[in-house]
N, CA, C and O atoms as a Tripos MOL2 file, in Angstrom:
@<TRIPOS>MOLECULE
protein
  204   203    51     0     0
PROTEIN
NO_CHARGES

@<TRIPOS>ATOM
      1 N         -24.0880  -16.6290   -6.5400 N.3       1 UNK1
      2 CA        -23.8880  -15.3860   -5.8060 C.3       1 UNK1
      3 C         -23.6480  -14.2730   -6.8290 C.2       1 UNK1
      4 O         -22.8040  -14.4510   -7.7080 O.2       1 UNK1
      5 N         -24.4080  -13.0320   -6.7550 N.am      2 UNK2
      6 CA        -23.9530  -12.0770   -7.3760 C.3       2 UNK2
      7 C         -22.6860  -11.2960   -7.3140 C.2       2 UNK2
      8 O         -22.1160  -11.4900   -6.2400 O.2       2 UNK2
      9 N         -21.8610  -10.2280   -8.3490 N.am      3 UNK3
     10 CA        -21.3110  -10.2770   -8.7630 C.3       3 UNK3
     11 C         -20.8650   -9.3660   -7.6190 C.2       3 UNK3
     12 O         -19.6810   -9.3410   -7.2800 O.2       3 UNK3
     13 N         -22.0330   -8.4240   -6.8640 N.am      4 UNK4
     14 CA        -21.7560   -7.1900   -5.9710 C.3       4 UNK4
     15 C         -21.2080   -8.1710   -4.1320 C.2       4 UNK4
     16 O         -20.2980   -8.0380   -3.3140 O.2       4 UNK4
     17 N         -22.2140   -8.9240   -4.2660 N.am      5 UNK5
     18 CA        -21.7520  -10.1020   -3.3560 C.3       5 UNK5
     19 C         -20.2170  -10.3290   -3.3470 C.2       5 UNK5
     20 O         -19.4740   -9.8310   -2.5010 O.2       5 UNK5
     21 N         -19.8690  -11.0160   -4.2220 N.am      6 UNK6
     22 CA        -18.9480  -11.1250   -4.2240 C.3       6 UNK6
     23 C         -17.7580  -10.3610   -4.0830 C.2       6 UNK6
     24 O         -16.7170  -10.6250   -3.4820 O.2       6 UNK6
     25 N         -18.2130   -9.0290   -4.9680 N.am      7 UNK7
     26 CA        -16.7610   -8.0130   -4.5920 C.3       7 UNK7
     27 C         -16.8310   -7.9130   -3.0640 C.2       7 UNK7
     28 O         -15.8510   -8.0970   -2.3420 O.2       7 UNK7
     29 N         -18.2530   -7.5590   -2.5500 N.am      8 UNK8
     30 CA        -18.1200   -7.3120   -0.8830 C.3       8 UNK8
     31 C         -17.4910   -8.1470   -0.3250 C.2       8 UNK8
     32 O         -16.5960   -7.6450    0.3550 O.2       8 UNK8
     33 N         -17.5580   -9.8590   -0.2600 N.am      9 UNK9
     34 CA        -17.3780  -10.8140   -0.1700 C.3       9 UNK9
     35 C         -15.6290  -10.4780    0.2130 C.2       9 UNK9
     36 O         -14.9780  -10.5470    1.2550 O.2       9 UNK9
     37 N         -15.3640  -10.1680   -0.9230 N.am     10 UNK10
     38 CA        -13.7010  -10.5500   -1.1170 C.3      10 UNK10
     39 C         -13.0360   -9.1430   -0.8330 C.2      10 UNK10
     40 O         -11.8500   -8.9180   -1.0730 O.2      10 UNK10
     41 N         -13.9190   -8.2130   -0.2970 N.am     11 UNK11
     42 CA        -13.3400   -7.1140    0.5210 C.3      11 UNK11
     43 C         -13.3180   -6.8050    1.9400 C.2      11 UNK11
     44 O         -12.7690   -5.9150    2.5890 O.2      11 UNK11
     45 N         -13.9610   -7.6470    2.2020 N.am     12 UNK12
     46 CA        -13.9900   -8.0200    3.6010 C.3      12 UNK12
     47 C         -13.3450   -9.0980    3.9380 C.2      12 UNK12
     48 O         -13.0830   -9.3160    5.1210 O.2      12 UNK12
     49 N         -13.0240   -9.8560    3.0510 N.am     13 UNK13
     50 CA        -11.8200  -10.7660    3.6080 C.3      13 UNK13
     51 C         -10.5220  -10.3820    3.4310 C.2      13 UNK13
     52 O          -9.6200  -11.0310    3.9600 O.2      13 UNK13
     53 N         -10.2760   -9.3180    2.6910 N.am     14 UNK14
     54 CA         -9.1320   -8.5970    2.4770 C.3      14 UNK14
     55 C          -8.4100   -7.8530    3.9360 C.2      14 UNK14
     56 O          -7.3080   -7.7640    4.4780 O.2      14 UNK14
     57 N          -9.6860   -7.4540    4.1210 N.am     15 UNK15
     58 CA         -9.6870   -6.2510    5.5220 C.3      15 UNK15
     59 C          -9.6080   -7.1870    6.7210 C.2      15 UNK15
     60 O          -9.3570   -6.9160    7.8960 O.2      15 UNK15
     61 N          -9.7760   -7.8990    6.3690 N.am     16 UNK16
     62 CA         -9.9430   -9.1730    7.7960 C.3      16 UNK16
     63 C          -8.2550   -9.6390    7.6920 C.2      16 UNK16
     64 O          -7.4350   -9.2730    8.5340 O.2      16 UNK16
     65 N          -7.8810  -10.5720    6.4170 N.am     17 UNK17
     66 CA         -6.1690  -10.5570    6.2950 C.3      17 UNK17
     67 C          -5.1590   -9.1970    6.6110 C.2      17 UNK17
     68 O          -3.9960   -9.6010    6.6090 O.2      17 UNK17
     69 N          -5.1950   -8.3600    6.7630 N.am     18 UNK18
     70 CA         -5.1580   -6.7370    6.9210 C.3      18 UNK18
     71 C          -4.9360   -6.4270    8.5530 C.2      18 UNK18
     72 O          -3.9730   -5.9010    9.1100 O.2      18 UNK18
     73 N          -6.2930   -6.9930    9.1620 N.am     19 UNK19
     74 CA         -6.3820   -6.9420   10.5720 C.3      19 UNK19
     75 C          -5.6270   -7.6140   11.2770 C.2      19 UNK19
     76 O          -4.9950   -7.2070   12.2510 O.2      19 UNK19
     77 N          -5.6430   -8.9430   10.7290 N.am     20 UNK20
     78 CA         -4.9870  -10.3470   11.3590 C.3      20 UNK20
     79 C          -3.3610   -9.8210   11.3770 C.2      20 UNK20
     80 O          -2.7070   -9.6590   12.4080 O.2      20 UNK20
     81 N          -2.8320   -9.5760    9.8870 N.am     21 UNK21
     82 CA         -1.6760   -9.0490    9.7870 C.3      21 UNK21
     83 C          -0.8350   -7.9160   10.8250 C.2      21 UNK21
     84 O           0.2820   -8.0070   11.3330 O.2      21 UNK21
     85 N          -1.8030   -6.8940   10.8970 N.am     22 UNK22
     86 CA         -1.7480   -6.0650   11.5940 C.3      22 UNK22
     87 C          -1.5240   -6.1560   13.0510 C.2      22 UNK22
     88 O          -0.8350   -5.3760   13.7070 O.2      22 UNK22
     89 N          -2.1570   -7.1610   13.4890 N.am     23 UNK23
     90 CA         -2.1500   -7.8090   15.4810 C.3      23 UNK23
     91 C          -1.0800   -8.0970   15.3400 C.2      23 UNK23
     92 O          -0.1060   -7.6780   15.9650 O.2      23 UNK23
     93 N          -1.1270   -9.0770   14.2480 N.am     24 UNK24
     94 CA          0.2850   -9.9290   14.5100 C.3      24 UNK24
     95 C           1.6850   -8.8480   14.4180 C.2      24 UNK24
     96 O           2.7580   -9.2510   14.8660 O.2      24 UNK24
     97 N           1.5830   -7.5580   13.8480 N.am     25 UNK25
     98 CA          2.9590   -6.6860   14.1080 C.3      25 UNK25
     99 C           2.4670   -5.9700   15.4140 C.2      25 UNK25
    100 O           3.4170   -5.3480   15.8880 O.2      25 UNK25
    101 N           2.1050   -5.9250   15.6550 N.am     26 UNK26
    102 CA          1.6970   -5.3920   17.1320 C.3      26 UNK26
    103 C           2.4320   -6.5530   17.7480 C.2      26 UNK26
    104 O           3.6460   -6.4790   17.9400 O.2      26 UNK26
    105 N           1.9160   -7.3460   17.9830 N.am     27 UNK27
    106 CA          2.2810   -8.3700   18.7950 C.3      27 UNK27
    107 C           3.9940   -8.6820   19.0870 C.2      27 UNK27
    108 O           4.6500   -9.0980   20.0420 O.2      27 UNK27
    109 N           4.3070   -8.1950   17.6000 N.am     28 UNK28
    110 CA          5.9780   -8.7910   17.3460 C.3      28 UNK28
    111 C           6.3510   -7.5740   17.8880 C.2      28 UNK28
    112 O           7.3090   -7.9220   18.5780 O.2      28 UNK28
    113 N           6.2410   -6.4310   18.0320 N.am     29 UNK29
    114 CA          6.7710   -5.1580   18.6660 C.3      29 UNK29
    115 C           6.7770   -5.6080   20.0850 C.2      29 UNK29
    116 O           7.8160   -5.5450   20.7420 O.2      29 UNK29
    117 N           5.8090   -6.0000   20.5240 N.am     30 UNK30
    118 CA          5.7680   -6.0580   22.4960 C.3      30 UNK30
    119 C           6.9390   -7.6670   22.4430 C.2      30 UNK30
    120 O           7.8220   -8.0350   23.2180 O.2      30 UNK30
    121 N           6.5840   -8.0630   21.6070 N.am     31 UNK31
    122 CA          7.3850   -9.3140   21.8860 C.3      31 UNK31
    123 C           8.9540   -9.0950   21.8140 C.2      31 UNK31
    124 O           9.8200   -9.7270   22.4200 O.2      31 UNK31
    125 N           9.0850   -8.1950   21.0530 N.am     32 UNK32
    126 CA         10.6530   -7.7420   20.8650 C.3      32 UNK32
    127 C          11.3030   -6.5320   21.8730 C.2      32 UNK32
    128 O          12.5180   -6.3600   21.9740 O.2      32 UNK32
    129 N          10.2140   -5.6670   22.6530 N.am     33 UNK33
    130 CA         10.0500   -4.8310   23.5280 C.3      33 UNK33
    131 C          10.5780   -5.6670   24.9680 C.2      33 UNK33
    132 O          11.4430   -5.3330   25.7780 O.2      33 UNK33
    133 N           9.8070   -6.7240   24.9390 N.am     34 UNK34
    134 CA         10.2590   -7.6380   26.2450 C.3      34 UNK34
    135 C          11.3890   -8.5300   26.0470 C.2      34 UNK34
    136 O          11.9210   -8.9620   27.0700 O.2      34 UNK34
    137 N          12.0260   -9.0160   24.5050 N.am     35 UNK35
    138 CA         12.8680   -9.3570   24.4860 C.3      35 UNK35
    139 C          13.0060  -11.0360   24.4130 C.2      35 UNK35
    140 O          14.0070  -11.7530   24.4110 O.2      35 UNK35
    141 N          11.2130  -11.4320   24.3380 N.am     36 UNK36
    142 CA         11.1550  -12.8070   23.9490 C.3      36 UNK36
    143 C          11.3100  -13.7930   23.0570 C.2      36 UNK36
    144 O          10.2850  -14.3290   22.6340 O.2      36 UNK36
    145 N          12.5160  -14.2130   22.6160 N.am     37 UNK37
    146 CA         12.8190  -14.7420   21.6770 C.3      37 UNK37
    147 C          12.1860  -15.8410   20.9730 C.2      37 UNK37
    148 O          12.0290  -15.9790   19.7600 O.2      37 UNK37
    149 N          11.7940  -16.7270   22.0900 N.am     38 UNK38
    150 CA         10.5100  -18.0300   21.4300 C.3      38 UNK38
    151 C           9.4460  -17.1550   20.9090 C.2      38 UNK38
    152 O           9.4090  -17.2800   19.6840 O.2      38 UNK38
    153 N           8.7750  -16.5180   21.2370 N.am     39 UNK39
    154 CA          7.8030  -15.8530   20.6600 C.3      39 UNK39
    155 C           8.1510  -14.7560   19.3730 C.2      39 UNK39
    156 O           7.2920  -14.5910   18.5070 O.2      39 UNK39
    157 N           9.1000  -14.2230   19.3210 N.am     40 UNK40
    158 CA          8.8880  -13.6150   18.4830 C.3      40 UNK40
    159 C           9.6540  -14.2220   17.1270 C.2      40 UNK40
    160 O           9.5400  -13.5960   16.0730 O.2      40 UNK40
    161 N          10.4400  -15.4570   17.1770 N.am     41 UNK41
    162 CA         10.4260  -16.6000   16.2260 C.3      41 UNK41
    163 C           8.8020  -16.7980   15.6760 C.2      41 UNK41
    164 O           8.3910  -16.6880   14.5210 O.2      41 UNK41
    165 N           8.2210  -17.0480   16.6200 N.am     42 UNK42
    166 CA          6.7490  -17.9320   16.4730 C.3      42 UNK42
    167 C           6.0090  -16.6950   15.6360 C.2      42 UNK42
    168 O           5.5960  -16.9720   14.5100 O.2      42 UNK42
    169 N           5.8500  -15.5110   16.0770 N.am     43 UNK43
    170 CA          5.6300  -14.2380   15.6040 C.3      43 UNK43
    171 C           6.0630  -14.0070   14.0200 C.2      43 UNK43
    172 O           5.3130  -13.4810   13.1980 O.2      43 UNK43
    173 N           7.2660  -14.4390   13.7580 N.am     44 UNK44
    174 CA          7.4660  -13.8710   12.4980 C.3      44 UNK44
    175 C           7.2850  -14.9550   11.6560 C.2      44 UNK44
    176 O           7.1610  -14.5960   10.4840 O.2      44 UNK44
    177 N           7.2160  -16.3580   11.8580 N.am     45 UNK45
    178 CA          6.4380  -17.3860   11.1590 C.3      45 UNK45
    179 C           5.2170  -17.0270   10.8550 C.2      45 UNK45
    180 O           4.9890  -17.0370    9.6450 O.2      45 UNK45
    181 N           4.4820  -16.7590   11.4350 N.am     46 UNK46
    182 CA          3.1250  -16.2870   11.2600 C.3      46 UNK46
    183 C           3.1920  -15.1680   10.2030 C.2      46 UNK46
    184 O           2.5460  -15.3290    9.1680 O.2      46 UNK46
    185 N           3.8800  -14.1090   10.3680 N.am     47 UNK47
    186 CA          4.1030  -12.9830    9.2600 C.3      47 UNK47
    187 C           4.4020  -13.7240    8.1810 C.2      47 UNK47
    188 O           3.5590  -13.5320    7.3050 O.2      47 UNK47
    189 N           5.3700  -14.6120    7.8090 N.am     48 UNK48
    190 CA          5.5450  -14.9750    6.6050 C.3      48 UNK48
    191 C           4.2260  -15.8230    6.2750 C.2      48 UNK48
    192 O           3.8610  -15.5800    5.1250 O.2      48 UNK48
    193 N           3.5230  -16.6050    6.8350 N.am     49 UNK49
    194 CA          2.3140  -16.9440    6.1340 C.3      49 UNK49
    195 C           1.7510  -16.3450    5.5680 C.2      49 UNK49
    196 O           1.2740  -16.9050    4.5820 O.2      49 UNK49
    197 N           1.3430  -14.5990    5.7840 N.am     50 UNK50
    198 CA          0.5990  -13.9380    5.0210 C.3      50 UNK50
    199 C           1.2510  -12.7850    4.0770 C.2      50 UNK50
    200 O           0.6710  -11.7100    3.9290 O.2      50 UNK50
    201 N           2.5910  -13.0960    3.3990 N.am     51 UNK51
    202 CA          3.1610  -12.4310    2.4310 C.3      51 UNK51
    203 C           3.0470  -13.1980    1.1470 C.2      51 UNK51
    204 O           3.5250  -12.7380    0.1090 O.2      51 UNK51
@<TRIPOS>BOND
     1     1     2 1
     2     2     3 1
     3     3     4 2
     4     3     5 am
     5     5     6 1
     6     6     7 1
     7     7     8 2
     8     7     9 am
     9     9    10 1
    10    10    11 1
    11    11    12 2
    12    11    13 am
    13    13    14 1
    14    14    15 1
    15    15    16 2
    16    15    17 am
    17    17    18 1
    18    18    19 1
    19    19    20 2
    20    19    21 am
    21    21    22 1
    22    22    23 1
    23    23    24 2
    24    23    25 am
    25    25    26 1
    26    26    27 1
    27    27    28 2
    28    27    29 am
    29    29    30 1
    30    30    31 1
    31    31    32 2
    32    31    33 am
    33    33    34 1
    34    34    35 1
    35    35    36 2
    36    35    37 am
    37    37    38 1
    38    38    39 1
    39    39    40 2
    40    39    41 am
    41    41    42 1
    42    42    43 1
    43    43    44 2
    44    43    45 am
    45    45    46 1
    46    46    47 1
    47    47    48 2
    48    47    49 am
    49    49    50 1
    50    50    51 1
    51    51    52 2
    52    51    53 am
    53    53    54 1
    54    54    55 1
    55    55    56 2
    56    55    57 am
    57    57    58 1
    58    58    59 1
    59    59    60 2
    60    59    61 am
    61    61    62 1
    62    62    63 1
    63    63    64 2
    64    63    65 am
    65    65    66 1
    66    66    67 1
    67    67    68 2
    68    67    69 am
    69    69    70 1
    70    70    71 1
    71    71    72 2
    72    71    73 am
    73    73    74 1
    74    74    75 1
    75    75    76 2
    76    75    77 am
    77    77    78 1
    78    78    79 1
    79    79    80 2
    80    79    81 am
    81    81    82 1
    82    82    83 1
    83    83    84 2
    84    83    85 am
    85    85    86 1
    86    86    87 1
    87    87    88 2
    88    87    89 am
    89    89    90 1
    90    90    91 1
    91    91    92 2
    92    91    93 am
    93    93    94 1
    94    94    95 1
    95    95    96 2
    96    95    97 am
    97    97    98 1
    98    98    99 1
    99    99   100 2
   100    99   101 am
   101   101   102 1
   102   102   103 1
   103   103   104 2
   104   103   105 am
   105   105   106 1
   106   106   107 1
   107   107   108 2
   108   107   109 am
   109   109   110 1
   110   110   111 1
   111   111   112 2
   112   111   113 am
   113   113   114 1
   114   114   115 1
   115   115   116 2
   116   115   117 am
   117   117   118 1
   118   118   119 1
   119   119   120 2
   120   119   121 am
   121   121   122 1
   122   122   123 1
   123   123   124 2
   124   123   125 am
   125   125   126 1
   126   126   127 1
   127   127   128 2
   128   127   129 am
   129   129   130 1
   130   130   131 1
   131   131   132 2
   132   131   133 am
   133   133   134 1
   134   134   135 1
   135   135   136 2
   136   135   137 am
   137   137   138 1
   138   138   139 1
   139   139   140 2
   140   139   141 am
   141   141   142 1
   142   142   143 1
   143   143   144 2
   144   143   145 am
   145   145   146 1
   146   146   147 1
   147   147   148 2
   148   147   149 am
   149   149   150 1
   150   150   151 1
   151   151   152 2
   152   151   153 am
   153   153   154 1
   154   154   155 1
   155   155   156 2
   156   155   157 am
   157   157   158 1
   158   158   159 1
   159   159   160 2
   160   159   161 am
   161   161   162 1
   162   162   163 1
   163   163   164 2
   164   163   165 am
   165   165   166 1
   166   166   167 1
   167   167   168 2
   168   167   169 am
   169   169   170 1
   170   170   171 1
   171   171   172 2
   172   171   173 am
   173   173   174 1
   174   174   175 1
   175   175   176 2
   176   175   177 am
   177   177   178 1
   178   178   179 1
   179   179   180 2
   180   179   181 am
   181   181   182 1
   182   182   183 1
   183   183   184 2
   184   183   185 am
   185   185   186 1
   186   186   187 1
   187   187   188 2
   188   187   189 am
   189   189   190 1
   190   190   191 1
   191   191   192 2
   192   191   193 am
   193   193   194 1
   194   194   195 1
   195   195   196 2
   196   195   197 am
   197   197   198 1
   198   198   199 1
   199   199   200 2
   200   199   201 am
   201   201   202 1
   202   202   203 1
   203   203   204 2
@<TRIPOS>SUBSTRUCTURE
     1 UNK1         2 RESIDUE 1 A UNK
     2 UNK2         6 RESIDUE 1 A UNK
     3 UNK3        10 RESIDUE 1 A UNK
     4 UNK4        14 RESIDUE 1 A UNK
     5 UNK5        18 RESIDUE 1 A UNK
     6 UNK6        22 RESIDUE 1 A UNK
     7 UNK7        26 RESIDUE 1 A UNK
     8 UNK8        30 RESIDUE 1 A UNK
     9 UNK9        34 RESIDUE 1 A UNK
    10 UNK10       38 RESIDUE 1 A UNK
    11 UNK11       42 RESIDUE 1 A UNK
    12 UNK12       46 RESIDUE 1 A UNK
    13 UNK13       50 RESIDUE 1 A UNK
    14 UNK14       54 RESIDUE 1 A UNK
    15 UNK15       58 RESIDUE 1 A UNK
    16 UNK16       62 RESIDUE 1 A UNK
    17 UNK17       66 RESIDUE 1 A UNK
    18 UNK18       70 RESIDUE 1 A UNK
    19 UNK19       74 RESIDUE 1 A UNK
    20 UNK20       78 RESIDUE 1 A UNK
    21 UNK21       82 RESIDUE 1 A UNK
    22 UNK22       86 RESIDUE 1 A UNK
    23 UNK23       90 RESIDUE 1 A UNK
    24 UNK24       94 RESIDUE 1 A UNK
    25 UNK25       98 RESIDUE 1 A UNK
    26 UNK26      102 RESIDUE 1 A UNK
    27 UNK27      106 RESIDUE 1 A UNK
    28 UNK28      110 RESIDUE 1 A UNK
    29 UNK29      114 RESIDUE 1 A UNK
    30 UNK30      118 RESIDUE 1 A UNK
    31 UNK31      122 RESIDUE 1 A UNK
    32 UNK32      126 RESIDUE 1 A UNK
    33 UNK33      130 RESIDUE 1 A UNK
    34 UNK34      134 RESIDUE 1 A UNK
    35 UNK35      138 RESIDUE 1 A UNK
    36 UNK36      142 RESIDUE 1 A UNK
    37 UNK37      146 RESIDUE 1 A UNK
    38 UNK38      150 RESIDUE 1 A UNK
    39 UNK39      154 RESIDUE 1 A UNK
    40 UNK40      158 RESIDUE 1 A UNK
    41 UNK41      162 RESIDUE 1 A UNK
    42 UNK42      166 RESIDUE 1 A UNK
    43 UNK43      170 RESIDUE 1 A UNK
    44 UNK44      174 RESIDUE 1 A UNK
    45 UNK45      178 RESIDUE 1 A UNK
    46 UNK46      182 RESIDUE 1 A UNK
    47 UNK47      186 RESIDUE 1 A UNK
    48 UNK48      190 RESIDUE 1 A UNK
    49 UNK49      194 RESIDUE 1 A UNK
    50 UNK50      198 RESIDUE 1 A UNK
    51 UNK51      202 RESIDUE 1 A UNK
């Protein structure tokens, strides 16, 4: 694979970890908005996977 490939490659998976990250604080806001505690445990596990 070329070299331009690749930067694209690995900038779009950047932006994709970025996105994913991103739902997931969305998600922990409504979850903490409603006050759901199982979920927003489950919620911030997930955040620490991608730090």
């Amino acid at each position: 694979m070329s070299q331009g490939r690749l930067k694209v490659n690995s900038a779009a998976q950047e932006v994709h970890r970025q996105n994913i990250q991103r739902n997931i604080e969305h998600r922990l806001e409504v979850a903490r908005a409603k006050g759901d505690e199982r979920l927003i445990r489950q919620l911030e596990a997930e955040l620490r996977q991608f730090a």
